[in-house]
Residue frames as a rotation matrix with the C-alpha (Angstrom) as fourth column:
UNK 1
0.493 0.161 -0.855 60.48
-0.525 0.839 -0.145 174.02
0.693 0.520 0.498 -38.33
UNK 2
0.592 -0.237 0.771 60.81
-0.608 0.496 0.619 171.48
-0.529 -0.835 0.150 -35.41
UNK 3
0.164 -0.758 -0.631 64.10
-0.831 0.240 -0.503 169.39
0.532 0.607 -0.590 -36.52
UNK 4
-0.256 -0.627 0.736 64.77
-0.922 0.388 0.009 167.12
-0.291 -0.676 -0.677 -33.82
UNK 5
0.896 0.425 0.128 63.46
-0.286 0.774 -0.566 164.17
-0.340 0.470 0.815 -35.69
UNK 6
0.395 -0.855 -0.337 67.11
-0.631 0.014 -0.776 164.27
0.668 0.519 -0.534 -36.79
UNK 7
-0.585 -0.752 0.303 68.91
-0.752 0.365 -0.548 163.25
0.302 -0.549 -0.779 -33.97
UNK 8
0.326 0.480 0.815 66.38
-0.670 0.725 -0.159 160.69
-0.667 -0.494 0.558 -33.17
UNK 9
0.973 0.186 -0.136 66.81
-0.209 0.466 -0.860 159.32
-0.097 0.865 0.492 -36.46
UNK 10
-0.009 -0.985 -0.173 70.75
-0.811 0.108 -0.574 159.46
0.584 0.136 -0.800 -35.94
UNK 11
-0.609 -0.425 0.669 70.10
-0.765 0.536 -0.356 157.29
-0.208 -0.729 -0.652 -32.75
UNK 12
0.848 0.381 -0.369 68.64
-0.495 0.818 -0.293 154.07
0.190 0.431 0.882 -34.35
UNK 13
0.171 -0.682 0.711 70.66
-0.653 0.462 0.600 151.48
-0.738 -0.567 -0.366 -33.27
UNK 14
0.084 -0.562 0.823 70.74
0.309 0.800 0.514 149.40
-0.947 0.211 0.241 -36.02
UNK 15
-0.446 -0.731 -0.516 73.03
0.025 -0.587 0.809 150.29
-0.895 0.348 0.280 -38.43
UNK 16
-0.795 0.321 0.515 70.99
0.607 0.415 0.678 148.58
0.004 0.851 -0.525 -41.66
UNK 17
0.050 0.985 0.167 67.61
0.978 -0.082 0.191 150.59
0.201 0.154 -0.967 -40.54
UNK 18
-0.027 -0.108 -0.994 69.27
0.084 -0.991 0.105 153.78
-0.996 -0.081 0.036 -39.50
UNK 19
-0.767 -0.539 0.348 70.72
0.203 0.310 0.929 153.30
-0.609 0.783 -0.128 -43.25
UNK 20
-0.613 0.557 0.560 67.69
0.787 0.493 0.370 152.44
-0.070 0.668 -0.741 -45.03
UNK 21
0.197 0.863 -0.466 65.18
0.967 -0.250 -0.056 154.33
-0.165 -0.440 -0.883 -43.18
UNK 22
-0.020 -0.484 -0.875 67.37
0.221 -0.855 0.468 157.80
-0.975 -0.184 0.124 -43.82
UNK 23
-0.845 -0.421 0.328 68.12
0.166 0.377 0.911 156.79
-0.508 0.825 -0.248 -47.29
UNK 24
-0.539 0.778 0.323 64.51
0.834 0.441 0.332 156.44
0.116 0.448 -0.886 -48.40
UNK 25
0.339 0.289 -0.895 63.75
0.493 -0.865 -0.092 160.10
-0.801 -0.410 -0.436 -46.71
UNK 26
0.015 -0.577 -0.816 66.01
-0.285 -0.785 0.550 161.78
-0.958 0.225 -0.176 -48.69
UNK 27
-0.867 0.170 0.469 64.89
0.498 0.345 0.795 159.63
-0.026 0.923 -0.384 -52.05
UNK 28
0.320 0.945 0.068 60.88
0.938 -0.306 -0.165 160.85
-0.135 0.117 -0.984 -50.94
UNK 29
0.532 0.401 -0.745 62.39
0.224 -0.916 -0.333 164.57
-0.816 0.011 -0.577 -50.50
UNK 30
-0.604 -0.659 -0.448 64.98
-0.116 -0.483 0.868 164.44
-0.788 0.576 0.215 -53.51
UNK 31
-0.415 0.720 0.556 61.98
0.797 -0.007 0.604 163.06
0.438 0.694 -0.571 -56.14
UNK 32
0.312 0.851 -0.422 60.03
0.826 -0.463 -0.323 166.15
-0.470 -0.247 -0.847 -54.55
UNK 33
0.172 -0.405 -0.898 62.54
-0.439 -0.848 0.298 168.78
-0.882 0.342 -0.324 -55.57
UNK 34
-0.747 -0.592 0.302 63.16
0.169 0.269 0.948 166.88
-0.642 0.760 -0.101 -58.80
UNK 35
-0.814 0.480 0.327 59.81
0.314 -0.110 0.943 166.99
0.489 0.870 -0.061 -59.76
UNK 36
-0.928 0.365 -0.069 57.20
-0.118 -0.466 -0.877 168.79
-0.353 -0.806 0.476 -57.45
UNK 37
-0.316 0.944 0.096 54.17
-0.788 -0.204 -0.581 168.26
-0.529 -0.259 0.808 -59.35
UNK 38
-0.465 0.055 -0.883 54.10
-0.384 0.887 0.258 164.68
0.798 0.459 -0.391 -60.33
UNK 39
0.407 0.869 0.282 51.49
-0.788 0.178 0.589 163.15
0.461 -0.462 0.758 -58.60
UNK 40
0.415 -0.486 -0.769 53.67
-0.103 0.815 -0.571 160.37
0.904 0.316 0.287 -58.24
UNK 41
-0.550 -0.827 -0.118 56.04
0.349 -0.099 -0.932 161.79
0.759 -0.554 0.343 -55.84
UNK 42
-0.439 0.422 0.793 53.09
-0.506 -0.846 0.169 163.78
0.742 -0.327 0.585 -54.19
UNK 43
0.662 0.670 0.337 50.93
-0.749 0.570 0.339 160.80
0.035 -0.476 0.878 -52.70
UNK 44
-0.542 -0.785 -0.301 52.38
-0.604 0.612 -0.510 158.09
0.584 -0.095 -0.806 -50.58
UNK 45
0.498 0.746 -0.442 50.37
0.044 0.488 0.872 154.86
0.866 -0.454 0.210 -49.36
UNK 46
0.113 -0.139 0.984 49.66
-0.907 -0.419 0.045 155.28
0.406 -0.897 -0.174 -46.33
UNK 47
0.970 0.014 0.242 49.69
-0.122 0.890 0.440 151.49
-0.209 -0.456 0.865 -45.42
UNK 48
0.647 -0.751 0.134 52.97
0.357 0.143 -0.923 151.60
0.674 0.645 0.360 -47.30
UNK 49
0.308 -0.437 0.845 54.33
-0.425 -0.858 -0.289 154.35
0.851 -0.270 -0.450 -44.88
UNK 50
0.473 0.211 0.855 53.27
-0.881 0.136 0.453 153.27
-0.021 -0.968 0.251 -41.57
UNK 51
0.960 -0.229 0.158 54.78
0.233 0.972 -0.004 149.56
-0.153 0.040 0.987 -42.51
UNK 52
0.450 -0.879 0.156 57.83
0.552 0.136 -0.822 150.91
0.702 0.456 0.547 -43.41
UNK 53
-0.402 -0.676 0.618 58.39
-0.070 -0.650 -0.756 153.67
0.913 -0.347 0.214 -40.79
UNK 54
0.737 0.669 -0.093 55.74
-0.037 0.178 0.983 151.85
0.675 -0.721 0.156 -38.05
UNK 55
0.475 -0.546 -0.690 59.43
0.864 0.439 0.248 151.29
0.167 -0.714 0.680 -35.60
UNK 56
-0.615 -0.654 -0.441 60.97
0.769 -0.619 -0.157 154.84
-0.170 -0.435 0.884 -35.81
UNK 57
0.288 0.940 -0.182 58.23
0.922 -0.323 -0.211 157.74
-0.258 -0.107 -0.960 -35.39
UNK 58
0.101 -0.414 -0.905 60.90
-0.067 -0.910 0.409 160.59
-0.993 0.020 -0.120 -36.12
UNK 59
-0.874 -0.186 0.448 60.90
0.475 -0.139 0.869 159.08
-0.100 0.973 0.210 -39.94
UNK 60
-0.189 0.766 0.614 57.20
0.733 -0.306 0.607 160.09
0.653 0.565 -0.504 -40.00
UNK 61
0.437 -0.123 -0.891 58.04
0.541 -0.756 0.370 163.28
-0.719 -0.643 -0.264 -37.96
UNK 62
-0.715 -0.457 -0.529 60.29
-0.133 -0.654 0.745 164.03
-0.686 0.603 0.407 -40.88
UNK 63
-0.697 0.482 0.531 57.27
0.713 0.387 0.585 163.39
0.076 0.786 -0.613 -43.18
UNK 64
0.698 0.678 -0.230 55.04
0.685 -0.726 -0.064 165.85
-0.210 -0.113 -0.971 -41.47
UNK 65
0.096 -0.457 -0.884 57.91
0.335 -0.821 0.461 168.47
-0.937 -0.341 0.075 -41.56
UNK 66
-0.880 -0.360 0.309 58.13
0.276 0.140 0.951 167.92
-0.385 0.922 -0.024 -45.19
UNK 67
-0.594 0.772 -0.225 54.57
-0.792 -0.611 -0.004 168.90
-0.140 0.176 0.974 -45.50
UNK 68
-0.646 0.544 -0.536 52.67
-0.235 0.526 0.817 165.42
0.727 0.653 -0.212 -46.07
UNK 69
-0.460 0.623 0.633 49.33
-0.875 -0.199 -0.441 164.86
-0.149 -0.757 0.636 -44.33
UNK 70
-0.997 -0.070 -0.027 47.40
-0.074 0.858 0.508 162.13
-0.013 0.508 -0.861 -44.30
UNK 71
-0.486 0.768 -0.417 44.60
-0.857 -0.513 0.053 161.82
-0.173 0.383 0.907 -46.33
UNK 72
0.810 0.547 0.212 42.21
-0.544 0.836 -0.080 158.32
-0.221 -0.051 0.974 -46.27
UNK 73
0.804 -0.550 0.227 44.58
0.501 0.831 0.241 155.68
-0.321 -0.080 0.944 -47.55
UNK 74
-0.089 -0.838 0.538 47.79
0.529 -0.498 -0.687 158.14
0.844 0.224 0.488 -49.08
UNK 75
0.039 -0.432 -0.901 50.16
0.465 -0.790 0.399 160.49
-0.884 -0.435 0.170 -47.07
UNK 76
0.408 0.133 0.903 49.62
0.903 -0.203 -0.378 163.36
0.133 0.970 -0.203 -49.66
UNK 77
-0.466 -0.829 -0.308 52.42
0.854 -0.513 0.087 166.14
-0.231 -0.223 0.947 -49.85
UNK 78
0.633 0.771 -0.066 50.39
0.736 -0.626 -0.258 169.88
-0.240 0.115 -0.964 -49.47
UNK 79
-0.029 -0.718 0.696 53.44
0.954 -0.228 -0.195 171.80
0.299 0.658 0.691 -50.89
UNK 80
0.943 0.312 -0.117 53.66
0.318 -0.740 0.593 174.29
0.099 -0.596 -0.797 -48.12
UNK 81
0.220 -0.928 -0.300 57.99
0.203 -0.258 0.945 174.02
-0.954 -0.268 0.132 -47.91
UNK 82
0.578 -0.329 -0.747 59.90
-0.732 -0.613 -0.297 175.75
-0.360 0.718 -0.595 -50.02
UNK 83
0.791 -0.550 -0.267 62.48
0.110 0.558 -0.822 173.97
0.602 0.621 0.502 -52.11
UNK 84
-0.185 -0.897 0.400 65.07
-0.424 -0.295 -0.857 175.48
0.887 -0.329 -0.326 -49.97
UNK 85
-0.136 -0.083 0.987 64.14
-0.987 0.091 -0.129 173.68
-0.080 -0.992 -0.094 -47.13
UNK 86
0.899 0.437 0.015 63.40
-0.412 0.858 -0.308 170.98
-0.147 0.271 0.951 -48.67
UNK 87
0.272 -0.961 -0.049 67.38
-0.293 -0.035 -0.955 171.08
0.917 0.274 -0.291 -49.95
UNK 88
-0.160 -0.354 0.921 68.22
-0.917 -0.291 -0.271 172.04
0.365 -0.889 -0.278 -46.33
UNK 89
0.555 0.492 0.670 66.39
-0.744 0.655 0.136 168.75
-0.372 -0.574 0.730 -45.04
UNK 90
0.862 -0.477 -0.173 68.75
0.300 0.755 -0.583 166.39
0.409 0.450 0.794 -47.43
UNK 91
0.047 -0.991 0.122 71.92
-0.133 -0.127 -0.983 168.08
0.990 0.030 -0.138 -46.53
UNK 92
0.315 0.135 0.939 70.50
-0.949 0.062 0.309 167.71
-0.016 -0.989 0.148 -42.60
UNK 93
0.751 0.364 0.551 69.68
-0.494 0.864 0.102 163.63
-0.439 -0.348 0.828 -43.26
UNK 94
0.667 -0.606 -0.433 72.77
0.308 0.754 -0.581 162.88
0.678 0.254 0.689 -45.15
């Protein structure tokens, strides 16, 4: 599992989007381990994504690592990581 999306994601310069943008990872992977098959948590708009993470490409580096792919208009989690890595990946981004 290619990590370095991390340290990119440390070097954001501003402090509010390093913040946010980290923050909101670790909500998408902590609703996965909370509830793994809720469709909910599974499918993310893709217009949604790309607008929100369209300035730092290592947030949607840490999306692929997390297993989501993108399917027509959703990024749609294929539930290939374990929970333990999934853990591992919050205790990385906080």
């Amino acid at each position: 599992m290619d990590l370095s999306f991390i340290n990119n994601l440390r070097k954001i310069n501003d402090e509010d989007d390093r913040l946010g943008t980290i923050t909101l990872l670790i909500d998408i992977i902590s609703n996965l381990l909370n509830d793994r098959n809720n469709a909910r948590n599974n499918t993310l708009p893709a217009n949604y994504i790309q607008e929100t993470f369209q300035k730092y490409s290592a947030a949607m580096d840490c999306l692929l690592v997390v297993g989501f792919k993108q399917v027509s208009d959703d990024y749609v989690f294929d539930q290939t990581i374990s929970n333990e890595q999934l853990q591992e990946l919050v205790k990385l981004l906080e």
